[in-house]
C-alpha positions in Angstrom: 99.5 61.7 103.8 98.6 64.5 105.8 101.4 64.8 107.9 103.9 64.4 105.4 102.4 67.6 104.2 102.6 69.3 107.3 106.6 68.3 107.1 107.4 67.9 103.4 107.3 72.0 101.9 105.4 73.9 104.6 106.6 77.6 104.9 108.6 78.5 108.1 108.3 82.2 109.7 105.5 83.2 107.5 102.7 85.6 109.1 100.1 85.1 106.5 95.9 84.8 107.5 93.6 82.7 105.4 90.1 83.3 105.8 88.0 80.6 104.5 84.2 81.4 103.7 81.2 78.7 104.4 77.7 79.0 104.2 75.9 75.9 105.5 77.3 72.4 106.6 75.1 69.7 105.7 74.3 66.6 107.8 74.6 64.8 104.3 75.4 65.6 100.5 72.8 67.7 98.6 72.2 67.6 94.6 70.7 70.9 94.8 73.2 72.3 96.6 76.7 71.1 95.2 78.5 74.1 97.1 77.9 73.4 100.0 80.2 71.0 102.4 78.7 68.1 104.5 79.4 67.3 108.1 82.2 64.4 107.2 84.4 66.9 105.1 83.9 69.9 107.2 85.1 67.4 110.0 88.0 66.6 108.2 88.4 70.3 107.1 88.3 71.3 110.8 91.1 68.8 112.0 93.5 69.7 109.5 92.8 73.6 110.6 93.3 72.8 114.3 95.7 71.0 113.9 98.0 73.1 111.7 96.9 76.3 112.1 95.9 79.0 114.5 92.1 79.4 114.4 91.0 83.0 115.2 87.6 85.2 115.2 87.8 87.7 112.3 87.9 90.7 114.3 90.5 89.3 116.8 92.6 88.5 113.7 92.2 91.7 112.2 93.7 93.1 115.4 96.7 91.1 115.3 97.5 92.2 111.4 97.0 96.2 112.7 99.3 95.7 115.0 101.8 93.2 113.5 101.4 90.2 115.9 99.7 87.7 114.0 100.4 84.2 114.4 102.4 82.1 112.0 99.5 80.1 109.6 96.5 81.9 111.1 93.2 81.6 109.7 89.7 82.2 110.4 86.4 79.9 109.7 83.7 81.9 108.6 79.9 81.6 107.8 77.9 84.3 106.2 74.1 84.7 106.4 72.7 82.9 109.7 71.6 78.8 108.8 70.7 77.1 111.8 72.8 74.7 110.4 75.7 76.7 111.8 74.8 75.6 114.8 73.4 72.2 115.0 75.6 70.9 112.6 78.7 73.0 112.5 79.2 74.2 116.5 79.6 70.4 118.0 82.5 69.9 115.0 84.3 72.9 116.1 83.4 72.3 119.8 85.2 68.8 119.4 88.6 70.4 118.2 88.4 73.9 120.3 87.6 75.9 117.4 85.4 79.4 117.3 83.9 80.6 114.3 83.2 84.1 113.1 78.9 84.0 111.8 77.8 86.7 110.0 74.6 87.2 109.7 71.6 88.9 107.9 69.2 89.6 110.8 66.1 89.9 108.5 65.8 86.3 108.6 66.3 85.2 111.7 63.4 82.8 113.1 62.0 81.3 110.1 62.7 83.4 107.0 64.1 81.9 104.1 66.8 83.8 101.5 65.4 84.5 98.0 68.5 81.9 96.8 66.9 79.3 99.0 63.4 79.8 97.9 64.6 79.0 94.5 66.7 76.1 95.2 63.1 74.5 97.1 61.0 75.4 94.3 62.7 73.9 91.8 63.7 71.1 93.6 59.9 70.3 94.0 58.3 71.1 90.4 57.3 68.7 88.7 58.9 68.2 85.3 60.1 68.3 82.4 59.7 71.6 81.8 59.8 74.8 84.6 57.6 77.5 82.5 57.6 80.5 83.8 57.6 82.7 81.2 53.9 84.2 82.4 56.1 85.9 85.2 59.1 87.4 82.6 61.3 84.4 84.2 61.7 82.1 81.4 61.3 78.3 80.3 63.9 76.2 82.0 64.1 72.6 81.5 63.8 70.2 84.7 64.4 66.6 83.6 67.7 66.1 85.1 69.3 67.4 88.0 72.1 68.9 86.2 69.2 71.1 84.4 67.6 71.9 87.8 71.0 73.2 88.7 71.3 75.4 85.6 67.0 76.5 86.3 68.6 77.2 90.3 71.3 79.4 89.0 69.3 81.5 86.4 66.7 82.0 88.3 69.0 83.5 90.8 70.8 85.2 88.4 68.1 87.2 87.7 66.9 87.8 91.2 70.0 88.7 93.0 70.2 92.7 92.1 66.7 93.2 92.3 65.9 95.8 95.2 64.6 94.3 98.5 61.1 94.9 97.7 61.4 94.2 93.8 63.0 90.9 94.8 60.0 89.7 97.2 57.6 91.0 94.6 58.9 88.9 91.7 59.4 85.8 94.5 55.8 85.4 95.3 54.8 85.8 91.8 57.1 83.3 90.7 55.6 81.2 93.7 52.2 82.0 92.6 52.6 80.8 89.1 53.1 77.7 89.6 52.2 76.4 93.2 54.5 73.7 94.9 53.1 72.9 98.7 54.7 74.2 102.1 58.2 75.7 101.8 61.0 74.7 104.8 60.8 78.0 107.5 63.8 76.3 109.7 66.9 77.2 107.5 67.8 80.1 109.3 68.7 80.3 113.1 66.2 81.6 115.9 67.5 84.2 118.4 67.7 81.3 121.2 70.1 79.5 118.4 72.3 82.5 117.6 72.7 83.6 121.6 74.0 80.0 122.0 76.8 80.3 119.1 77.5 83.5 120.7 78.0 82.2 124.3 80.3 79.0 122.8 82.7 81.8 122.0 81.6 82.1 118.3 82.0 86.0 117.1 78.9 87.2 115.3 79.0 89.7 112.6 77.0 92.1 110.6 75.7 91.3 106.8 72.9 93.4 106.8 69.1 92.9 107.4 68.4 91.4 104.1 71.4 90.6 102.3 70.9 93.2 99.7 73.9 93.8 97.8 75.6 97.4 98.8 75.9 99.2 95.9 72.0 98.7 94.8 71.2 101.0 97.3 71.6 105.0 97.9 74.6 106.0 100.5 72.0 105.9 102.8 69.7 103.2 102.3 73.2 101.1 102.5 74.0 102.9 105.5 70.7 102.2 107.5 71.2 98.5 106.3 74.5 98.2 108.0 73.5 100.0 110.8 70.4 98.0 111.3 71.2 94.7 111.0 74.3 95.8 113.6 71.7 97.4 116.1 69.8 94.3 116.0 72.5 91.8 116.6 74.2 93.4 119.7 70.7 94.6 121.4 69.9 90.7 120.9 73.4 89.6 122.1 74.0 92.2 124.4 77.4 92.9 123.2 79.1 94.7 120.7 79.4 93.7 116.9 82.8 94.5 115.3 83.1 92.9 112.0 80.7 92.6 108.7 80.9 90.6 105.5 79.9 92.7 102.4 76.5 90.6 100.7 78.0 88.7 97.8 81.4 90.7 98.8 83.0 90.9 95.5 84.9 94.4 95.1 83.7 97.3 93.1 80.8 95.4 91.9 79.2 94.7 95.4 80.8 97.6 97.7 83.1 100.0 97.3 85.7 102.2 98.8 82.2 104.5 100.6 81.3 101.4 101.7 84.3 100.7 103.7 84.8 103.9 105.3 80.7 103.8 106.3 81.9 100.8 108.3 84.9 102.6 110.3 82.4 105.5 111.1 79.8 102.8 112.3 82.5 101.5 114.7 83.5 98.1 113.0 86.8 97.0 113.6 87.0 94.8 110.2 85.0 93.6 107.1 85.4 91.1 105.1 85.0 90.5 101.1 84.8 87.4 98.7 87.9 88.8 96.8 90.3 85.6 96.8 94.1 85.9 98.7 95.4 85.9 101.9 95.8 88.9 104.1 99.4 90.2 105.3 100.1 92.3 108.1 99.4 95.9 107.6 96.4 94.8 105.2 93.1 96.8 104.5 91.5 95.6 107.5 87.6 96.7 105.9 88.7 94.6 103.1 89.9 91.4 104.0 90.1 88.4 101.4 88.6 85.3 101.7 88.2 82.0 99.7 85.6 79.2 99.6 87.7 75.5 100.5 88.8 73.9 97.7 89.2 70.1 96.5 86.6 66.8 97.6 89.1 65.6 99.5 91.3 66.6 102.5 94.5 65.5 101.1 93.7 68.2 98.3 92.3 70.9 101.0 95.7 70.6 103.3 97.6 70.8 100.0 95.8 74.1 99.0 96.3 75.6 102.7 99.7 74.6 102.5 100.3 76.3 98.7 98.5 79.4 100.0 100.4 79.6 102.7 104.0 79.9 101.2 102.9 81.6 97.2 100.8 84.2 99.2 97.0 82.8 98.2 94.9 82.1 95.2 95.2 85.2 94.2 96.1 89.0 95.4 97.4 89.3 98.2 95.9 92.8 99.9 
């Protein structure tokens, strides 16, 4: 099936780069965490990609569309935030088919922190039901019975969390914690330095997403500026190399950064940024504003198919 799609309809000539956006890659399916891939279709995922396309690091990529030499079908495989998943999990797939990763990450969490969206996926995943009151904390009454309603708890509750200053955010976290007391919470999510030097001597690029993943426009010019330049600072003193790309937090344009934001990065020295905005990036593209997409479909038939559609009609959506 797969090769008759690479032969049957795929576009000849065309210069076109797909980034495609992951998080985490699970050793095995999760209820509580229906976005995320597992290690046999990110396997699969990874094969078709090597196999049909040419995988590049985001900032190398962004080079090539500057100066008009990208490859035909490029794409890039990125992760954003900093699991330790990327690396136990996801380096030895992509080692196994020569493929480097771009992993941007939120420094603030590095060794045994745990993101605010995480802490409520674990805490509802461990209350008891039926019912998740927390109404004494200004959160609400949520029903628990089912996992389908712990997935709807999971996503208001983070709903309500997610543009919330840093120190608002941690505030309303340990009360919500408080109110209703569930036992020990995981502290190995996230990678440890000795982790992250490893993805970065495999060949993996690492990038910038700030020290806590706070969303860019909640924050003065400067507060957003010291963020950046922070979570940068930290990454290539730990590295010992420079950093030259960055993934917005939640990356959705106007809403999440803006135009400031962009040109903040080319005075910081970035090279390219990247953005949630769906399409596929052409050469002579906004390179602090790149589009990516999250891969589609349960199966790999459906993935290639997708690849190969965004390919040829120019992406999902806009093409910038």
């Amino acid at each position: 099936m797969l090769a008759g799609l690479s032969l049957l309809g795929w576009p000849r000539g065309e210069s076109a780069l797909s980034i495609l956006i992951y998080h985490r890659v699970l050793p095995s399916p999760d209820a509580l965490r229906p976005g995320e891939i597992d290690a046999a279709r990110f396997e699969a995922q990874v094969a078709f990609l090597a196999r049909h396309f040419t995988l590049m690091t985001v900032s190398d990529a962004a080079a090539a569309l500057r100066e008009r030499r990208l490859p035909r079908r490029a794409a890039c495989i990125t992760f954003d935030d900093g699991y330790a998943d990327n690396w136990t999990v996801a380096h030895p797939i992509l080692a196994r088919h020569g493929a480097r990763a771009t992993v941007f990450v939120a420094t603030g969490y590095l060794n045994g922190g745990r993101m605010f969206s995480d802490t409520v996926i674990e805490f509802v995943r461990r209350v008891p039901g039926p019912v998740l009151d927390l109404s004494a904390v200004g959160m609400g009454v949520h029903p628990v019975a089912t996992v389908e309603e712990r997935l709807k708890a999971v996503s208001a509750l983070q709903v309500q969390l997610k543009y919330l200053a840093p120190d608002e955010r941690e505030a309303q976290l340990r009360r919500m914690l408080a109110a209703l007391p569930v036992g020990p919470m995981p502290d190995d999510l996230m990678l440890t330095d000795a982790q992250l030097r490893q993805l970065a001597d495999a060949g993996h690029e690492i990038g910038g997403h700030t020290v806590d993943h706070t969303v860019l426009t909640t924050l003065t010019p400067d507060g957003a500026r010291e963020q950046v330049r922070a979570g940068r600072d930290h990454l290539a003193a730990l590295l010992g190399r420079p950093v030259r790309s960055f993934a917005y937090p939640n990356g959705r344009p106007v809403r999440d950064y803006d135009a400031g934001h962009a040109a903040m990065l080319r005075e910081l020295g970035f090279e390219a940024a990247v953005s949630t905005a769906a399409g596929v990036a052409l050469p002579g593209a906004d390179c602090f504003q790149l589009p990516r997409y999250t891969p589609w479909g349960r199966s790999t038939a459906m993935f290639a198919a997708r690849m190969m559609r965004n390919a040829r009609m120019g992406g999902p959506a806009a093409v910038v």
